[in-house]
Structures are given as C-alpha cells and as structure tokens.
TIGUPA-554341 format. One record per residue (C-alpha): x, y, z. Coordinates in pm, whole numbers, plus 50000, padded with zeros to 5 digits. Example, Ala and Ser with C-alpha at 12.3 -4.5 7.8 and 13.67 -1.06 7.14 Angstrom:
BEGIN
512304955050780 513674989450714 
END
This chain:
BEGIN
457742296966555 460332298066270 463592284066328 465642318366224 466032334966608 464242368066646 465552387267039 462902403767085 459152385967017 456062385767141 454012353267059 449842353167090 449412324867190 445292306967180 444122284167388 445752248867337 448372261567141 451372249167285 452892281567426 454232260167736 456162243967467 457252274767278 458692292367625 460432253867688 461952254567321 463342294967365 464762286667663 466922255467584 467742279967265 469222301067477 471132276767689 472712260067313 473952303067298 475192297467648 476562266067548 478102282567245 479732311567455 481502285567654 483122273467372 483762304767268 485832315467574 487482277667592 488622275267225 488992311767168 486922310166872 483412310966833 481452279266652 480502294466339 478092265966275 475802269366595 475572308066518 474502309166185 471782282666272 470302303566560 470832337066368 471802350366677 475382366266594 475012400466732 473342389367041 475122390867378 475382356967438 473862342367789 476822341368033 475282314768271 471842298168320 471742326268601 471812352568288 468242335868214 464982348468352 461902326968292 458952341568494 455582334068513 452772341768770 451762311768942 454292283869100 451852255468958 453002271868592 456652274768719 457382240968801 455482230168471 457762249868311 460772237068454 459762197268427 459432206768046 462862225368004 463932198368204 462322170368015 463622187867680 467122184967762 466802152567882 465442141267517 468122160167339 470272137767562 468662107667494 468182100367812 464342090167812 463602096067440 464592110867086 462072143767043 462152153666655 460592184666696 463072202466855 465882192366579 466232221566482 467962236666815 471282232966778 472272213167129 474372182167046 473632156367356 477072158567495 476202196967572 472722187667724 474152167967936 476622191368031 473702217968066 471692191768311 474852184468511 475302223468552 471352230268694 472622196468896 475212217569038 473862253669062 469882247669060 469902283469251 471052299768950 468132281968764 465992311468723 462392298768654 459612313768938 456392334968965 457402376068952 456512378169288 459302358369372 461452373869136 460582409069254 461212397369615 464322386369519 464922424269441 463792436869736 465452415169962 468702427369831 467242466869887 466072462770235 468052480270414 467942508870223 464082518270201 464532513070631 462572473170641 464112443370869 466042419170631 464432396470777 460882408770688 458272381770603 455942382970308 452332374070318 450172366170027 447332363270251 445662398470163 442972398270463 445962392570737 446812428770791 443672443470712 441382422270950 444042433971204 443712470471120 439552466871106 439422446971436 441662477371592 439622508271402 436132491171549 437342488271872 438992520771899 436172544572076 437672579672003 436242562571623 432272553571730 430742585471629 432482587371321 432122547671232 427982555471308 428202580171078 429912559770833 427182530670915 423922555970834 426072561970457 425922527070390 422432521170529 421202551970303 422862534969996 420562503870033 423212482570210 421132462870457 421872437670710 421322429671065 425172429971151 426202466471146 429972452971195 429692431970919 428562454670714 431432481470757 433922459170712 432842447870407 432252483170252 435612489770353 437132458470227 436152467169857 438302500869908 441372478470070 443522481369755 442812519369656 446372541069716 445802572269875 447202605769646 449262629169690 447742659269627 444112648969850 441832681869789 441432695670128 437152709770174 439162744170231 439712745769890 436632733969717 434702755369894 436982786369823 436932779069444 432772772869429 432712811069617 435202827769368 433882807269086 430432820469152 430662848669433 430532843169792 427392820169827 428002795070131 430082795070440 430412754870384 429492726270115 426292716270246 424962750670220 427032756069893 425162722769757 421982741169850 422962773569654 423812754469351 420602737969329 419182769069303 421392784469051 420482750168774 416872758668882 417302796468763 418912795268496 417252763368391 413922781768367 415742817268202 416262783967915 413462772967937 411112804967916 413512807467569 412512777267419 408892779067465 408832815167327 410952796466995 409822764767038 408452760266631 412652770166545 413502743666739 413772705766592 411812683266792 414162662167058 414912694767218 412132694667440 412652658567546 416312675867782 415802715067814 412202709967992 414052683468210 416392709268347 416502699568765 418802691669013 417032653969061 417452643868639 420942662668541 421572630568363 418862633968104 420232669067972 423792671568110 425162658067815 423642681967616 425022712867769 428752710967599 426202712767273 425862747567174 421672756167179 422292767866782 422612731766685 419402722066802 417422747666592 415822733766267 417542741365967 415302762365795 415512784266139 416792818666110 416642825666461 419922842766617 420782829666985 421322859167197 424402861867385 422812861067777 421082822267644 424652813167507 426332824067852 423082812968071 424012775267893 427532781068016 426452789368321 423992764068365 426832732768270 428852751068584 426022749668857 425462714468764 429052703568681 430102717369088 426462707769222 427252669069138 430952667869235 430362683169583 427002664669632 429052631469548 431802641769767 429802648270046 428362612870022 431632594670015 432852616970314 432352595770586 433682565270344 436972587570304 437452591570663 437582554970723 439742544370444 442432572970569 442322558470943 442292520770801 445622530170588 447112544270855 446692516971119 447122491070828 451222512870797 451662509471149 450542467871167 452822466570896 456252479371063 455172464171393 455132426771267 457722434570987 455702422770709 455602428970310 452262419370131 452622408469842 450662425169649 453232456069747 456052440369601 456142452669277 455312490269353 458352490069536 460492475969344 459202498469031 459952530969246 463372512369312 464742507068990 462832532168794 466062555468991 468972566668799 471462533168820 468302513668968 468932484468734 472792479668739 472752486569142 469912456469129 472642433068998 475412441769171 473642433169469 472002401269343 475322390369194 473562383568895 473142397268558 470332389168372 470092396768034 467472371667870 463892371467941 460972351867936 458032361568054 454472337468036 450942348068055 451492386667994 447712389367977 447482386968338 450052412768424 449352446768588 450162481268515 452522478968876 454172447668750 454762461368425 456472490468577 458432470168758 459552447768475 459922477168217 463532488768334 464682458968315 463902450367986 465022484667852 468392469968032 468082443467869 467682451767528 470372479767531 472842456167596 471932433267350 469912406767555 466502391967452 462702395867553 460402367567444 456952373167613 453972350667554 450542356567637 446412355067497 444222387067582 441222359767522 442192341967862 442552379568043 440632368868375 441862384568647 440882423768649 439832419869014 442962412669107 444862438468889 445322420168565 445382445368265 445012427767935 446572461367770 449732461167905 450012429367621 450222459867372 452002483467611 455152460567662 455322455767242 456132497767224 458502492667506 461112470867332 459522469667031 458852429966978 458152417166678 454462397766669 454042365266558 450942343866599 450322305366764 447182296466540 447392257666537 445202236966836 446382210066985 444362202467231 440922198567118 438862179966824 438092195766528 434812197966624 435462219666912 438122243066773 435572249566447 432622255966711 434822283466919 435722298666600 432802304566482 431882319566833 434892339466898 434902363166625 433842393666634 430902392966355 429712366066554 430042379066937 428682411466793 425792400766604 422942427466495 421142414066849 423652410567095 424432450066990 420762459267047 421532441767398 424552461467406 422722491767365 420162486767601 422022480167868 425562501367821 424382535267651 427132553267558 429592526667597 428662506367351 430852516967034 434002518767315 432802480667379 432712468767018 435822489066950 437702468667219 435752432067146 437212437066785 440352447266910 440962412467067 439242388566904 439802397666550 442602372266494 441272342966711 440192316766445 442522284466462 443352258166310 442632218466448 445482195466519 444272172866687 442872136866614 439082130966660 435632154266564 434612162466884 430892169167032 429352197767147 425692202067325 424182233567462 420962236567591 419892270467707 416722270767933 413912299467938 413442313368318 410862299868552 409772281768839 410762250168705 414022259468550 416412246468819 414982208268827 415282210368439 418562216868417 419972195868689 417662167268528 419332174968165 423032171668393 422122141668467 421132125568169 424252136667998 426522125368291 424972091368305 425662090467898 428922096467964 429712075568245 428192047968055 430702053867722 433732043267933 435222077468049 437072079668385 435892100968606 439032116268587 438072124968261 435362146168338 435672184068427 432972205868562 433172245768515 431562268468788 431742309968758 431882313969139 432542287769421 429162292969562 427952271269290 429882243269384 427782230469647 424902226969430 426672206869181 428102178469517 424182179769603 423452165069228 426372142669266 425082130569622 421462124869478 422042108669118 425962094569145 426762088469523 429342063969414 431212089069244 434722102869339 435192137769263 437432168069392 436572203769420 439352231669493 438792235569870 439472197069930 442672200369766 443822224270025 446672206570288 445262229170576 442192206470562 444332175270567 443972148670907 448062143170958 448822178670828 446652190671140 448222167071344 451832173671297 451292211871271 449422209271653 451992188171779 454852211871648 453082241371780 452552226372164 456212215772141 457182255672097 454512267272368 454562247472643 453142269472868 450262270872658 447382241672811 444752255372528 447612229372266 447572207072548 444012199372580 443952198372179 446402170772213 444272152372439 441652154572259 443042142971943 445222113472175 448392131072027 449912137072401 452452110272412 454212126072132 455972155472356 458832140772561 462422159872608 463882145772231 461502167372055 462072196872281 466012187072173 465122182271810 463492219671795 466742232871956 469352216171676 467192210571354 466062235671097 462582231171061 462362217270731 464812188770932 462072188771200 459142179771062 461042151770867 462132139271194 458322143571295 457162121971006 459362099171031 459672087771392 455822091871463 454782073471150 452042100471107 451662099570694 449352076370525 449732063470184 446502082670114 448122115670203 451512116770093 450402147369810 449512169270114 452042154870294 455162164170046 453362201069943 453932204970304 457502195970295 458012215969951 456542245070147 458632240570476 461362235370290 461092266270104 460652287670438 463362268670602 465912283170308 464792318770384 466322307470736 462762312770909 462462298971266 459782264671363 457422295371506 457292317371185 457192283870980 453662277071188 452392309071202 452962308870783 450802284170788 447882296971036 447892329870786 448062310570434 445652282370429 444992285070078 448252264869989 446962232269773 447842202669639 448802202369244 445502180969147 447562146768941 446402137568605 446412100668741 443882112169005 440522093368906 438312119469022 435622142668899 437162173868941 434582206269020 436552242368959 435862275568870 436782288368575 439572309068719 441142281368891 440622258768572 442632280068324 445362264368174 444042223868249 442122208867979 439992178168020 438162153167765 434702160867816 433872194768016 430732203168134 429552237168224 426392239968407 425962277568492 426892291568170 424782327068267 427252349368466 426442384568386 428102411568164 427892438868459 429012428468819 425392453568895 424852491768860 426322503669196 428172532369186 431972536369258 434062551169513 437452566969402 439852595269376 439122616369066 441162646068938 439472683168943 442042698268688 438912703668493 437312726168761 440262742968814 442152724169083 444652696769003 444412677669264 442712645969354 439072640269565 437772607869695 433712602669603 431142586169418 431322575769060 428192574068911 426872583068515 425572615868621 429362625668757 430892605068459 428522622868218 430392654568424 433962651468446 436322634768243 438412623168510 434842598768665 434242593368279 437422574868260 437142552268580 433732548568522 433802532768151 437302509668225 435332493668496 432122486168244 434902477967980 436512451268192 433512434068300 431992432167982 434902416767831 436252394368108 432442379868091 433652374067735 437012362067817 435302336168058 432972319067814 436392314867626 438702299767884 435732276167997 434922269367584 438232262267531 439612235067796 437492207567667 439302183267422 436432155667278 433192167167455 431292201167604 428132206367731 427152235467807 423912247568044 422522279068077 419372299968189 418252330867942 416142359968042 416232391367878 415552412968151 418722402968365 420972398568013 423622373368058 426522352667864 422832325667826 421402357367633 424892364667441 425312324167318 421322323067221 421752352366970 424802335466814 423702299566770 421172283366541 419092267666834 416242248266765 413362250867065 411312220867268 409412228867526 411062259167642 414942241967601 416892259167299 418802233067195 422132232166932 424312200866896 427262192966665 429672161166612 429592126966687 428172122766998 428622085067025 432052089767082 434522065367217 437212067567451 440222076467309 442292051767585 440992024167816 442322032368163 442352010668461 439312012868740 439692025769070 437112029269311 439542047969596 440932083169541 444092088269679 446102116969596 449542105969457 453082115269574 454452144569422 457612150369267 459112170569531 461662157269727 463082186369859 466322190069666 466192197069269 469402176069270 467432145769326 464422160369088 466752152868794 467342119068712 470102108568437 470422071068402 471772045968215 474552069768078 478572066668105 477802099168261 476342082868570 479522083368754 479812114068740 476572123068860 477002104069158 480452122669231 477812151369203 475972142769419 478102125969635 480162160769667 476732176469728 476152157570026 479602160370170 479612195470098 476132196570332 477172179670589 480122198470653 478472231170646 476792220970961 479872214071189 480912243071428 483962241771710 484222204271746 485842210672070 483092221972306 481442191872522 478402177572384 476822155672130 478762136271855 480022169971612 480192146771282 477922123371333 474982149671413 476172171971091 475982135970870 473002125871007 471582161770942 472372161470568 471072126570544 467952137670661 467422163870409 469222144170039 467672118270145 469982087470161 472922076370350 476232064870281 478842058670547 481952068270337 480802103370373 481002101170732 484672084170673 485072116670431 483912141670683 486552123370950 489102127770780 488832165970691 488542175971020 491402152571146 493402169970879 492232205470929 491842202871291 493132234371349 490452254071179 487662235071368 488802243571715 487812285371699 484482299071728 484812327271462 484322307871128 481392309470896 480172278970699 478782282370346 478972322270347 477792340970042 479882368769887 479372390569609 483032398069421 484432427669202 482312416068915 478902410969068 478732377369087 477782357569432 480492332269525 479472303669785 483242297870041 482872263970234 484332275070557 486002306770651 488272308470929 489532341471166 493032328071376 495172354771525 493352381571325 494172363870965 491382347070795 491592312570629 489522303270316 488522266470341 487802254269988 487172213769989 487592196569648 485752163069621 486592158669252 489582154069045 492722172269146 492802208268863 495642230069022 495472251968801 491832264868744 491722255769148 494482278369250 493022307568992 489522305969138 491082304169528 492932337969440 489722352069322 487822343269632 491022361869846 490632394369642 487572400169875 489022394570176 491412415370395 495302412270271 497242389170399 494372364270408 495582325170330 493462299570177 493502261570160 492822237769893 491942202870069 491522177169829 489172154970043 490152120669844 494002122169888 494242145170190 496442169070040 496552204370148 497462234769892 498122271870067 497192301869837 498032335869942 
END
C-alpha cells in the first residue's frame, strides 16, 4: 500500500498476501489521526507535520478508538486482528521490538504508549469483532422498539428453532394427511428411504432459509388468468394442466403439417425441434419459439409465412409457457404448504423462548437503519459515533449484510470518515451459507473506493506461487478442453461461466517473496476397482518421505472437501502411522472435553435439584460429593463467569492437558456473564452451541485433518490434499423457490420447481436457476484455490479422474503437462529433497496449550520494562478497586462480610490479590458511610449524555429524593478537568442533584452541584 493515505480503498488482497497486516497498519494509521486530533484540541493547533505525512487533512479526524470500526466475520480472525494491532503498537513503543516496516506511520512511541494505556482503560470502546456482533450491538439498542425482550438471547445454532418447529408440525395430527401428501411428493421425486420422518425433515430443512413474499400468488388467480388468457377451459389447475396439453398438441401439429408441406424452404436443423413439439420434450424446442419461423427458412427461400403460422407460434410459446409453470407449481404444492406451517410455528418458537438467530440479525438491522434518521438514531443510542471503517474478508459477505452495512458507510463517507475494505473473490467459499462474492464490486459503487492490488506472496516458495499462477489464470482454467467439458455439461451457461471465471481471476498472478523453491506433486488416478488402495498406498509413501526429512507433524496439513472424508484419512493413519498425533476439527470442540463435561453436569445438578436424572449422572461419573450447601451459596452470590472459577478452582477439576478447552470455556462464560445472563441460560448456551472450539496453537505438534472451509486463512509447510475431485455441480436436482409471474401477467410471486424446461420459460426461474450453476461452478474453482494456496514448501495433491462424472481431477488433468504410468498421471516440480527450514523440538504427547485469554483485556496487554510501568499498575490497580466496589450494596443489612465478599469477588475475576485494596475499599465506605446505608443506589450505571456518548457513574445515590453522584478518583488529584467532567455527568440528572469527588488516596471529599 503506498504511504500517501487514500479514505476510501478497497485492497484485493491474494492468498498469502499479508492483508492481516495491511488492516493492522490502517488501523494504527488511524489511531496516529486520533492521536493527532488530541493534540489538536490540547494545543489548539493542529501538528502540521503528522498531517502532511498521512495526507489526510480534510479527513474528519477519529474522535476516540470508539470512532473505529474493525469488523470481520469470524472471532478466530477478530482476535488475530487485535493481537496484531496490539503487537504493532507495542513495537512502535519499543516495548518487545523495533518493526521497520511500519516507519512510515507517523506514531512517535510516547503516543503508542499513550494509545495502549487508553485500550488499557476503555478496551469496550476497542471496536474489533465479527458483524454479527456488531449488528447485535445495533439491535440491542432497538429492542424495544421492533416489540423483542431486551433481554432476548441469540443463537447461532441454526437447527435449534427449527428442530423445535419440525418436532411440533410432525406431531401435530390436524397435519397427517397433508404431511402424507407431502411424503408421496418426495417419494415421486426419487427421494427414497426407509424413514419417512427422516426424510421430510430433511426436504424441508433445505427450504429452512427461504423468506416467504409478500405478494404469494393465491391458485384463485392463476387459474382466472389461464381462463381469460385462453377462454374458460378448466374449473381448476389440474384440469387446466390437462387443457393445455392439448392446446401444445394442436397447434404443435397445425406447425407441423406446415413444415412438412415446406420442408425443402426450410434449412436443415429445423426438423431436429418443430417435429419434437409435445408436452413430455418442451425443452428440446422451447427455446426456439421466441425465434420467429422466417429465420429458419434457407436463404434462397422465397416462401412468405402466413399470418395464422406466425400467431399459431405465438400461441404455441403460451400453452407451453402456462402448461410448465402450473405443472411445476402443482408439484411443489404440497412442499409450499409445509414450508408456510414450518414458518409459522418456527415465529411463534421464536417469541415464546425470546430468541434472535443469528442469521436474522442483519435483515433487521438493514430494515432498521435503511429508515429516514436510521443511522444517527443508531448512535445516539449506542453512544457512539463511528466514522472509520474496516471491514476484512468482503468476499464472504452477503447481500443482507451488505444492506445492513451500506447506510452506514454512506454515513460515513458524507461526513468525511473512511472505508478501507479488504477482501479476495478467489477465496469466495461460502455460497451455502449466503456469501456473495459480488457484493466485492457492489460496495466499490457504493462509496466509490479506489482499487489497489496486494500482488506480492509471502507465504509460500517460489515454486508454489509460480505453479498457482500458472493454474489460476484464466487461459489456463479455461483451456480449449476444460470448455468442451464446460459445454457438455452446462449448455447454455457456459459463455455466462467463462464470462464470470475471467471476471475474477484475470488479475491473480503474484509475485514470490518468500525464501525457498518449493515442491509440488500431483498424481491424478484413472477410475476403477483398484483406485482407492492406489491412492491411499501413494499417501503413504509420500507421508513416510516426509516424516523421514525431519518435519513435525505439526507441520503437516491435510485438506478434505467434506468431513465425511475425514474418517478415511484416521483409518490410513491407524494402519500405516499409529504413532502419529494428529487433530481433526471435531476433537477440537470443548463440548467433547472430560472436565468440560464434568463441571458443566455438576453446575447443572447444582441448579436442578429436584432433578435425580443429574443425580444419577453424578453417580455415575463419582462427581456426587461435589454438591454440598457452599455451592448452592456460591450460585446465589456469584455471576457465573465467578462460578465456574470458583468451580475450577476449589474442585481441582482442570488438567494441564486441558487448560485450551478449559480457558475457551472461561472466554465463553465470561462473555455471556457480561451480557448479564443467569448460571441456567449460561448452560443451556452451551447444550444448544456445541460447535464452540478450541483455536488449534501453532506450537501444537499434531497432524492437523480439516476441510477446506475450516482451513482458509492457516497455511502450513507441506499440505497434502488427498480428495482433490469434488464436483463442479452439487447434482442436477431441480430447485424449489418463489419466482415472479410479471411475465405472464401477474406480478406477484409463486413457490415451485426450478428446472431447465421452466428456466428455458421464464426469466424470473432463468435467473435463480443459472446463479445457482454459477456459484457452484466457481466455488469448485475457488476451492482448488484456497486448498492450492495454504501450502508454504510442499503440496501434494491426489485425485481420481473420470470423464463421465467431470470433476476439479478432470479440470487439473487438462491444465497440466502430466506424464502417465500405469494408469497414474503424474506432474512434479521443485526440489523435492527439501530440508526443513527450522529444527523443532520432539514431542511425543499432544496437549493443547493455554490460551491467551484470561478474561480481562487489561491483563491481555502487557507493557514492561518501561518508566511507564507505574503507571500501568495505578491502572490497573484503579481497575480493580473500581471492581470491587461496584459489587457492594447497603452494608447495613445482616449477613456476610460486605467488603470482604466484593474484594474477594473482583479478585476472582483480575486475577490477583492485593490487600491494600481491601484497606482502599475500607476506607471509602468509612468515609462515605452515608451513601452505603440506602437501598436505592446503582453501581456502575451506564448513561448516554446530550452528545451521544455513554458515560460509566461509579455509584449513584437517591437520599430524601436528591440523588448523589459518587465519582472515586484513584489517581492524581486534577480539580479542574475533575470538577468539569462531574458537572457534565449532573446535566443528566434531575436539578438539584449533588455529586462527590472522593479522592480514595487522601480521603478528601469535593461537592459539585
């Protein structure tokens, strides 16, 4: 990126091409503005200096790290991001080491240490999370409003609500004729199976995510325009279907009988449609019917086309254009009528156990501030304003979220803020689960970004980046024969495919960075009975070689398609390496974890006594010793986050092999616990999510086994990838949707089958039917990319090719010189003696390390060996205090120990103890006893002031109808910015409100009215 700053950009970014350290790099940019404005407001002037080098004079300056919006789509990327903004300011600072390459940002270290201190102090305003979080964050603040509990939960889990509604339609017996009927539809398509439940449900789960319209054509009305667009013929559609048929067959044959009286005018691929003409092949000729019958008479041909042929063709395109959309609509009835009910119970589940999915989240929120004020009413109620964005792997974003996201960046822009999105259509994986690669392009018109291109690799040998590029462009991908496969099995798509294939891969040739040459192997394997044991036994030669040249097994990556390959590959590792550590996706998941189990049964008998089903699980597992009356008082007093500390720590139940799972429990507890949800809702989030994992450590010596999904964004010395022959086409079956009839006359929408006949029919079916082809053909390309692309010295790749079937095995044959041995294509480049780039210590145990989390960002950061340490630890020091005193009520009702229970509290959660905080605490409320006798006081209580901006009051206090601001000072003594921002805080509240400025170290009290 050049150093000049540019507000609004868009970077494509390839694979290893460092755009984790281009979003780092713009964000500490915008915190030196930030820094800049500071000194703008405290000297009066701005520094001249640090403008001209960012060339960012006419910006509007961030206000606050909470101005900042870095957003991304997965928390794994999120914290990465953050440990590298993080870890950049902490090398401008010198803290852990000098970094060169981001000279040219013009932080001194003085400021980045200022900046750390700051996210120190108000890591809640340190805006870096997924966009569902960051549209929840939205909603929350509209709840009330659109008529949903503010205390509503959210569920990613997207079969929770609709194996609720399923279990309730099945059961419901006013529904059994109409569910048989719905069960003969999906035995007439071909679906078989012995379970007729199963089989429903899993029909209806591929229609889960379709919104009903609108404007849903009622029968009524189709059949009322088929009898005025062609007289009266039926009473209903089945008979009007059988009336229709008739009408192609007549005036098929009036066309007919005129061609074979002409048939010598005629050129000579007329006869191969017009003697087609029948209800059973409309997809033969239909095409042909828009094409007036003149252009398909020779040229020498004289002959005049009488007006009844022109108007029987016209005719004729009718019958059959009504015929198909009724016939399809009549065989997605019973389909429709099941979807409807399973919306409708899914709405009611919904309010009942006040949930959000969160796949929801961003509709909402796009309908919410796509309304007139919509953004501006957003921040008020956030007490935010955010006017900088940046926004990581935009490939992967949907239409919805776009929406969502595209008022605020209008906002943005208009008032002079920045946009800086990043993102590869290359790596554009997820269309079954919304993803739109176009919305790349889409978001570029919106604010108009400027383009610039990552083209450098960093990640992998030379080797590898020069084989990818000379994959991964289009003359290669679209080769003379992998068009004529193309052809053969899209039809009419194919020009819209190479279009599109051009479209994204014309730039994608890079340049290598990195230090080494790199090895490739594929070895592609002609179809037969013998195939499998010939490619596992070519796996297993190349693993040994590699195994043998030093590499960790934590070196080693291995790239499935689906998950159901995975097994296969642990079978090969439990005949030919049985000593061999390795970790697949599902063993990473803390639901599966011994002591996460444990303490998760325990908690849950604890909070249902009455239930013996937890009590004979407790037996069983010898865990019954562990209920006794202080845990019963522990669930009373602590928040559960506190709880399950207490749980760990007193019942000794983590192991050193654990503590990963263990502290991703925490981190997740711990983020519940903020949302102030109760122990129950804390263990029923964890029932309904059991996909939450453990962030697999670089340090882990393990084999790792992932799909290619999971794998994107990792990258891994040698990669091996042993099913390299997913298809282009997920298979041929047709698909169910709502399609507009404006065409026919009606503009409204009808739910039924999508096939080529009705796509060859009606626009609206054309439409769906070729984006689904177009996104499966090219996320099949996409995925030999991403799994291409994440190996750094090595890459073998695997594959089976058959022409009849036509896979990515068919696609890499046609666009490698192969030579062939025994039925094996084989191609190899580099060095494939290679030698390990770094010697790494043995270890025959896995263990999965201790993560980072602790719980509290304040301890994340770490700033030592500075003169600035003191003041850190005043920071956090204050931060504790601060805690601790948030949790102390009326200390004059009977019962436990007021103080000592709030210290011990916060000592739980920082982490430490230090008895002069205790001494601290003491003293405060020996001093302020007065305002710690009443029960109507709030601690910590969140206000949002004139401006918009959310200010945090340590204790508020109601006495004799006056209320009392508490504000406790553990710092130096500032009257004057003290007293300023202590009037501010009392021009929300009531007049005649007081407030106090205690300054905790000297005991001196300051009233402010």
């Amino acid at each position: 990126m050049k150093n000049s700053f540019i507000s609004k950009l868009s970077i494509e970014s390839s694979a290893g091409s460092g755009k984790t350290y281009q979003l780092a790099k713009r964000y500490i940019t915008l915190l030196s503005l930030y820094m800049n404005y500071l000194k703008k407001n405290l000297e009066g002037k701005s520094n001249l200096c640090l403008l001209k080098c960012a060339g960012a004079a006419d910006l509007n300056y961030p206000d606050g790290i909470s101005s900042i919006a870095a957003i991304t789509f997965t928390n794994k990327a999120a914290a990465e991001m953050k440990d590298r903004i993080l870890t950049f300011l902490k090398r401008i600072a010198e803290i852990n080491e000098k970094d060169r390459s981001l000279s040219d940002i013009p932080l001194a270290k003085k400021d980045a240490i200022l900046l750390l201190i700051d996210i120190i102090k108000n890591s809640s305003d340190f805006n870096v999370t997924t966009i569902d979080s960051f549209m929840n964050k939205i909603l929350g603040a509209f709840a009330i409003d659109l008529g949903i509990c503010p205390d509503y939960e959210i569920t990613f889990d997207n079969d929770l609500v609709f194996n609720k509604a399923f279990i309730e339609l099945f059961l419901d017996k006013t529904n059994h004729d109409s569910l048989l009927e719905y069960l003969k539809d999906l035995l007439n398509r071909s679906k078989g199976g012995m379970n007729g439940e199963k089989l429903i449900k899993d029909s209806l789960s591929d229609y889960r995510y379709l919104d009903i319209p609108k404007d849903i054509l009622e029968e009524d009305e189709l059949l009322q325009l088929v009898n005025k667009k062609f007289g009266k013929i039926s009473n209903n559609l089945v008979e009007a279907v059988d009336e229709l048929k008739k009408g192609i067959i007549s005036s098929g044959e009036i066309l007919n009988n005129f061609y074979q009286n002409n048939i010598k005018l005629f050129n000579s691929n007329t006869s191969r449609w017009i003697e087609k003409i029948s209800p059973i092949a409309t997809e033969h000729f239909v095409e042909k019917l828009e094409t007036p019958l003149a252009n398909f008479l020779k040229k020498s041909s004289k002959l005049e086309i009488p007006e009844e042929i022109t108007n029987t063709q016209a005719i004729l395109l009718e019958y059959c254009r009504f015929y198909e959309i009724i016939k399809h609509y009549l065989e997605s009835r019973s389909t429709f009528i099941q979807i409807n009910k399973l919306k409708n119970v899914e709405d009611r589940i919904r309010k009942s156990l006040n949930i959000i999915e969160g796949k929801n989240i961003s509709k909402i929120v796009s309908n919410l501030l796509s309304k007139e004020n919509g953004v501006t009413s957003a921040f008020c109620r956030l007490g935010e304003h955010i006017s900088h964005y940046l926004i990581d792997e935009f490939q992967d974003t949907s239409q919805i979220q776009l929406d969502s996201m595209k008022e605020l960046l209008e906002n943005s822009v208009s008032e002079g803020g920045t946009v800086f999105v990043v993102g590869d259509k290359k790596q554009a994986i997820y269309a079954w689960r919304g993803g739109d690669y176009t919305v790349f392009d889409k978001v570029k018109e919106i604010v108009d970004l400027k383009t610039e291109e990552l083209k450098e690799n960093f990640r992998s040998a030379k080797e590898i980046v020069n084989f990818n590029n000379s994959l991964f462009n289009p003359d290669t991908l679209l080769n003379n024969e992998n068009i004529q496969h193309i052809k053969k099995y899209f039809n009419d798509y194919t020009e819209m495919l190479i279009s599109e294939v051009n479209k994204i891969y014309q730039n994608s040739e890079q340049i290598a960075k990195a230090q080494g040459d790199g090895y490739i192997e594929v070895k592609l394997l002609k179809t037969d009975e013998d195939t499998d044991e010939k490619l596992k036994e070519n796996f297993k030669n190349d693993m040994e070689y590699i195994l043998s040249k030093g590499y960790d097994l934590s070196d080693i990556l291995i790239l499935v398609r689906s998950k159901k390959d995975i097994p296969d590959i642990i079978r090969w590792f439990d005949q030919y390496f049985p000593d061999c550590n390795f970790i697949t996706e599902d063993s990473l998941l803390i639901f599966t974890n011994n002591d996460i189990k444990n303490i998760l049964l325990i908690a849950s008998a604890a909070i249902n006594p009455e239930d013996e089903a937890y009590r004979d699980a407790l037996a069983e597992a010898d865990l019954v010793k562990y209920l006794d009356s202080e845990i019963e008082e522990k669930i009373r007093k602590l928040t559960p986050y506190e709880f399950f500390i207490y749980l760990l720590s007193r019942y000794n139940l983590q192991s050193e092999q654990n503590t990963g799972y263990i502290e991703k429990f925490l981190e997740e507890v711990n983020t519940l616990s903020l949302t102030g949800k109760s122990l129950r809702k804390v263990l029923k989030h964890f029932n309904e999510n059991k996909e939450i994992s453990v962030t697999v450590s670089e340090n882990l010596n393990a084999i790792r086994i992932m799909t290619i999904h999971k794998a994107k964004g990792l990258e891994s010395p040698v990669v091996f990838i042993p099913f390299y022959d997913w298809k282009f086409q997920s298979s041929n079956s047709p698909i169910y949707d709502y399609v507009n009839l404006k065409e026919i006359g009606l503009d409204k929408e009808i739910f039924c089958k999508i096939d080529m006949k009705l796509s060859n029919l009606l626009k609206s079916a054309r439409d769906i039917y070729y984006e689904k082809k177009k996104r499966e053909f090219i996320e099949a390309i996409n995925l030999m990319y991403v799994a291409n692309t994440r190996a750094k010295e090595i890459l073998f790749i695997y594959g089976k090719v058959n022409d009849s079937r036509f896979s990515v095995a068919d696609f890499l044959k046609n666009m490698l010189q192969l030579h062939e041995n025994d039925g094996l294509y084989i191609f190899k480049s580099g060095n494939r003696d290679l030698i390990p780039k770094s010697e790494k210590e043995d270890s025959s145990e896995i263990s999965i390390p201790k993560s980072s989390f602790n719980g509290d960002i304040r301890r994340f950061i770490k700033i030592a060996n500075l003169s600035y340490g003191e003041k850190v630890n005043e920071i956090m020091m204050g931060n504790f205090f601060h805690l601790a005193m948030s949790y102390i009520g009326n200390i004059s009702r009977n019962g436990v120990d007021p103080l000592k229970d709030a210290y011990e509290r916060a000592a739980l959660q920082v982490g430490f103890h230090d008895s002069s905080i205790l001494e601290m605490m003491e003293k405060t409320v020996s001093d302020l006893r007065d305002f710690f006798e009443l029960d109507t006081f709030w601690n910590e209580k969140e206000f949002v002031n004139r401006d918009g901006k959310i200010i945090r009051l340590d204790r508020i206090v109601k006495k004799d109808d006056i209320f009392f601001i508490l504000d406790y000072k553990t710092g130096e003594k500032n009257l004057g910015t003290h007293k300023k921002q202590l009037k501010n805080y009392l021009s929300i509240f009531p007049k005649g409100s007081k407030g106090i400025i205690y300054y905790v170290n000297s005991g001196e009290q300051l009233y402010v009215d």
